[in-house]
C-alpha positions as CSV (number, residue, x, y, z in Angstrom):
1,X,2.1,-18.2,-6.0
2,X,4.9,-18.1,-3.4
3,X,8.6,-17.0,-3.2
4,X,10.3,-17.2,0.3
5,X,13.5,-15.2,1.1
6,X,16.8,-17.7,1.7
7,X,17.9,-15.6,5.0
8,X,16.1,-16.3,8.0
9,X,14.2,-13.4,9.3
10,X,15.9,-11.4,12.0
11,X,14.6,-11.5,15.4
12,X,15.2,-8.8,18.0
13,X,13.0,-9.7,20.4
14,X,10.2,-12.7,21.4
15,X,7.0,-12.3,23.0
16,X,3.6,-14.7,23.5
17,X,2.0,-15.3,20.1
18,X,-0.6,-12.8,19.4
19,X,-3.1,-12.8,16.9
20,X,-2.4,-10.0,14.3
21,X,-5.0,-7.0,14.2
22,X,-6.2,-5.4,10.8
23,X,-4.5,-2.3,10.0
24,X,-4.3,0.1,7.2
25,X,-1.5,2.4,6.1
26,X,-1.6,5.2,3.8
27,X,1.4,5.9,0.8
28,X,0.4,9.2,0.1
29,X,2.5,9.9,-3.9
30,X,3.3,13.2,-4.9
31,X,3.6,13.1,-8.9
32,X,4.8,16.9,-9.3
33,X,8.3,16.7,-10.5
34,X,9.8,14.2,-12.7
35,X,10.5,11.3,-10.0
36,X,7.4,10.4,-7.9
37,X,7.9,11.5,-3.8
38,X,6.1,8.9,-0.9
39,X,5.5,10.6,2.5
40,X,7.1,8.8,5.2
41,X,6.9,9.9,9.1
42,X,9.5,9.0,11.8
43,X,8.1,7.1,15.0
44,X,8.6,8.4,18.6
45,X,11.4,7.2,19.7
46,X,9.4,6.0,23.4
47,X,6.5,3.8,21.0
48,X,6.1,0.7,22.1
49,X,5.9,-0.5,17.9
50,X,9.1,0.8,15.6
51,X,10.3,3.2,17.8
52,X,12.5,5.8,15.8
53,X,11.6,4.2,12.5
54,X,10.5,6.0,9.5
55,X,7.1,4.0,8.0
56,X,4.0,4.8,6.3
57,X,1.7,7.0,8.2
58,X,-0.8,3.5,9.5
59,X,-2.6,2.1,12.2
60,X,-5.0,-0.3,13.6
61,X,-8.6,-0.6,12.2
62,X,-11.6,0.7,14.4
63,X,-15.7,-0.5,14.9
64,X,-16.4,3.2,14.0
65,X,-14.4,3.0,10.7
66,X,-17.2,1.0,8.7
67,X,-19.8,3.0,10.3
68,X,-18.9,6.7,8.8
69,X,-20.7,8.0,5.7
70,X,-17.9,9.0,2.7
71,X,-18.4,11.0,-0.2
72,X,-18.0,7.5,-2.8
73,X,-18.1,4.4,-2.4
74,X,-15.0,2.6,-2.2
75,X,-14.0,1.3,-6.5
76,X,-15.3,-2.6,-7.0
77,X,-12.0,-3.8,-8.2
78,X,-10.2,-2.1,-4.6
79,X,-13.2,-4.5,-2.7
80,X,-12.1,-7.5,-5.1
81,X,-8.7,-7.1,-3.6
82,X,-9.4,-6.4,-0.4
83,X,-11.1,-9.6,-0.2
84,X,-8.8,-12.4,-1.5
85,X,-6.5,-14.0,0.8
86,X,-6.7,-15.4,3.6
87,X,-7.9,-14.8,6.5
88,X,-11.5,-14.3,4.6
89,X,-13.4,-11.1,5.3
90,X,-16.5,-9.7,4.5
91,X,-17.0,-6.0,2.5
92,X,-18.0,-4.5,6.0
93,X,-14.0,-5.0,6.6
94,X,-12.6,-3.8,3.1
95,X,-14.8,-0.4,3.8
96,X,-13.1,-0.3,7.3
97,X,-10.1,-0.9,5.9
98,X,-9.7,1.7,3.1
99,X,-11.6,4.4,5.6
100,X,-8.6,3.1,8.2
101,X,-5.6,4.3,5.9
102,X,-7.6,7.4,5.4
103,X,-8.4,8.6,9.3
104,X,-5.0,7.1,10.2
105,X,-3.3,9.5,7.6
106,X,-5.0,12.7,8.6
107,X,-4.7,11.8,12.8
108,X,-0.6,11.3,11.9
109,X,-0.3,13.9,9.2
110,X,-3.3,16.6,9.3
111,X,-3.6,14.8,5.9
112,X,-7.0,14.4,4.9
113,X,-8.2,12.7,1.9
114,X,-11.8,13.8,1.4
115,X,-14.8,15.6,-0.5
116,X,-17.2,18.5,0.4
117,X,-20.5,17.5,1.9
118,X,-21.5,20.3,4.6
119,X,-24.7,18.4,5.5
120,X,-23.5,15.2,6.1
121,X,-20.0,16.1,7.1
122,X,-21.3,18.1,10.1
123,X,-22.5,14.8,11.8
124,X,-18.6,13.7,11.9
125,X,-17.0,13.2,15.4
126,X,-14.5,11.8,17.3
127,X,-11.5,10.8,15.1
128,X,-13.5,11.8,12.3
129,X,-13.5,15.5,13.7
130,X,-11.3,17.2,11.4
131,X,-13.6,16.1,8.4
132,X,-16.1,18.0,10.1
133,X,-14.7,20.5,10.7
134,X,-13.4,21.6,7.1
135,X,-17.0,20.4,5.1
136,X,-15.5,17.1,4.3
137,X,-16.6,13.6,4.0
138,X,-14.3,11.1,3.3
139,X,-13.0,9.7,-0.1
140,X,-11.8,6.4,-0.3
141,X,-12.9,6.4,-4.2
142,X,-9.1,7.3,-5.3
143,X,-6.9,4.3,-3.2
144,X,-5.3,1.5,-4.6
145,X,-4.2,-1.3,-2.8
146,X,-0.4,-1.9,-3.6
147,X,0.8,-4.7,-0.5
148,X,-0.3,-6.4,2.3
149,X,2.2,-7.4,5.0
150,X,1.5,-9.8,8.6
151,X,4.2,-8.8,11.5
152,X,6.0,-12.0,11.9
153,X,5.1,-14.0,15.1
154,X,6.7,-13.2,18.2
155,X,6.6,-9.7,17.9
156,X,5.7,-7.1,20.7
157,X,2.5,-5.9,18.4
158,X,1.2,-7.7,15.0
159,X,-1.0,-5.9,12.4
160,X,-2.3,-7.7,9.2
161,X,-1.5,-4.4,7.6
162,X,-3.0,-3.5,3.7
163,X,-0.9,-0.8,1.9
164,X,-3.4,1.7,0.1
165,X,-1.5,4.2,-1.8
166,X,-3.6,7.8,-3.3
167,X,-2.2,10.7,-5.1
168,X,-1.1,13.3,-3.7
169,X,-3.9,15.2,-5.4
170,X,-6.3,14.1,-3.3
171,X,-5.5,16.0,0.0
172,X,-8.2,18.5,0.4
173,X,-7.6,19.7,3.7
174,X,-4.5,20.0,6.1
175,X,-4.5,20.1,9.9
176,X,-2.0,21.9,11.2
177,X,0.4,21.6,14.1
178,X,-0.2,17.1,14.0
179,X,3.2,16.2,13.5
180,X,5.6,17.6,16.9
181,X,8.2,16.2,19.3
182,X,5.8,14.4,21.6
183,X,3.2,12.9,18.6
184,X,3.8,9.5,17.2
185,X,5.4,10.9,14.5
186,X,7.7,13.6,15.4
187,X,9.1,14.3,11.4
188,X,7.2,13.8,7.7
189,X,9.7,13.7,4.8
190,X,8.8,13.3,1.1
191,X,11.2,10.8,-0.3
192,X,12.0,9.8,-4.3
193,X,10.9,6.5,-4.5
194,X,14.2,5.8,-6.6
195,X,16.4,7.2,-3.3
196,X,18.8,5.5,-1.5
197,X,16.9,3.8,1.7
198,X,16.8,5.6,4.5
199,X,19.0,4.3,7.6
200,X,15.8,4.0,9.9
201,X,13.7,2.4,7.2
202,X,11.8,-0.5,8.3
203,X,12.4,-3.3,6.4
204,X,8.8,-3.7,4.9
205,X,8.6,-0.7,4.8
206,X,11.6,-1.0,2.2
207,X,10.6,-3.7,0.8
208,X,6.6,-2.1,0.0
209,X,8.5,1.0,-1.1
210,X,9.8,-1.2,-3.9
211,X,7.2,-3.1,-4.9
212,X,5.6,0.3,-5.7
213,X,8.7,1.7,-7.5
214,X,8.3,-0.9,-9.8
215,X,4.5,-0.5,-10.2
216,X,4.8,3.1,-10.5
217,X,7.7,2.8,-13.6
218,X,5.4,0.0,-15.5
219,X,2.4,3.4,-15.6
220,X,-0.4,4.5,-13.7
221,X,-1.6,2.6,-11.5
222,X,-4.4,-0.1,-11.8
223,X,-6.7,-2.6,-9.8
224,X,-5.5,-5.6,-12.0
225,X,-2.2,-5.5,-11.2
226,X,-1.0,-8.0,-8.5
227,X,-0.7,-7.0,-5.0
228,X,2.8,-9.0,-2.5
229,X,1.5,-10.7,0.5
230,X,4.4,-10.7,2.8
231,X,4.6,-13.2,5.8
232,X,6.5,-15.4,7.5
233,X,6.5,-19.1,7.5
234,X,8.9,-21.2,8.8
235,X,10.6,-18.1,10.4
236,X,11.8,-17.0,6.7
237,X,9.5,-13.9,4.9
238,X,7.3,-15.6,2.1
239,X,6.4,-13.3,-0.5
240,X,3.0,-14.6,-2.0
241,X,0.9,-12.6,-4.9
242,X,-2.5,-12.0,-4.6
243,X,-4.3,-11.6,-8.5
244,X,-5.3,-8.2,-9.0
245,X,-8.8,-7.5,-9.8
246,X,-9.6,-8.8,-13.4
């Protein structure tokens, strides 16, 4: 099922086509006062990809992302999702995936999303570091996938991108000092997901942030509830659905 915008999408710039990469972004929802809040983080302003824009804290998957132990498993219904579409992937990739929003989020934020586990948490390097550090493994058990979005071609970077979104609840450990003038992302703000856009909003980022207003005021949210697939065909955005998980 299919539905493509009627403006043309807007190009600012045109580079070589480049296959997109696999990526994973985090919306982080804080449920404590009557509206719901999303985290979002402004960009550098020098980044090479949406400089100055605010966005979802995100980034490319890695080969160690599929490789380190968690505290759960990630839910059957979040692998269902993961998994439709096309390109086809395997469940090696929907691990990396949901473990991608997860270390992506804490290496932006000092966010981590994770469960004790001394033992095995003490084995966690690299990227994975800050898990280590604080007892933690991991915990992709309380994501939901809520888009998926493929930079349109011509673009100075493309990411196959999947939107996970986890309560706010789930942050068991903050690392502090992440988010400065020289990091990638040099402010975090908690915005209402009802508020008026900001002016440096990306415009899927916009246009993800509504999809889960609307999933957020229909009730909790749920694996069988379909997940937009925007990308561009014919230089227009397409917004497919992909089923959610019966």
């Amino acid at each position: 099922m299919s539905e493509t915008a009627q403006r043309p999408a807007q190009r600012t710039d045109c580079h070589p086509y480049r296959r997109p990469k696999d990526a994973a972004t985090l919306i982080l929802i804080d449920r404590s006062a009557a509206t719901p809040r999303v985290l979002l983080g402004k960009r550098h302003d020098k980044v090479i990809f949406m400089p100055g824009k605010f966005v979802f804290p995100g980034g490319s998957v890695e080969n160690t992302d599929n490789k380190v132990p968690v505290a759960a498993p990630i839910p059957k219904e979040l692998e269902a999702n993961l998994l439709k579409g096309s390109p086809k992937i395997q469940s090696s990739r929907a691990r990396s995936l949901a473990l991608a929003a997860i270390r992506e989020a804490c290496e932006e934020t000092g966010l981590c999303l994770g469960r004790k586990a001394e033992g095995a948490a003490a084995r966690l390097t690299g990227a994975w570091q800050p898990f280590g550090d604080a007892g933690l493994l991991p915990d992709p058990s309380s994501l939901y996938l809520v888009a998926r979005a493929i930079t349109p071609p011509g673009s100075v970077r493309r990411f196959d991108t999947r939107f996970f979104s986890a309560d706010a609840s789930a942050i068991a450990h903050r690392v502090e000092g992440v988010v400065h003038a020289d990091a990638e992302l040099v402010e975090l703000i908690w915005v209402e997901v009802d508020a008026k856009p900001l002016a440096g909003l990306h415009s899927i980022t916009r246009s993800v942030l509504g999809e889960l207003q609307k999933r957020l005021a229909a009730g909790p949210l749920r694996h069988d509830a379909d997940v937009p697939f925007f990308r561009f065909c014919g230089g227009r955005m397409q917004r497919d659905i992909l089923p959610g998980a019966a």
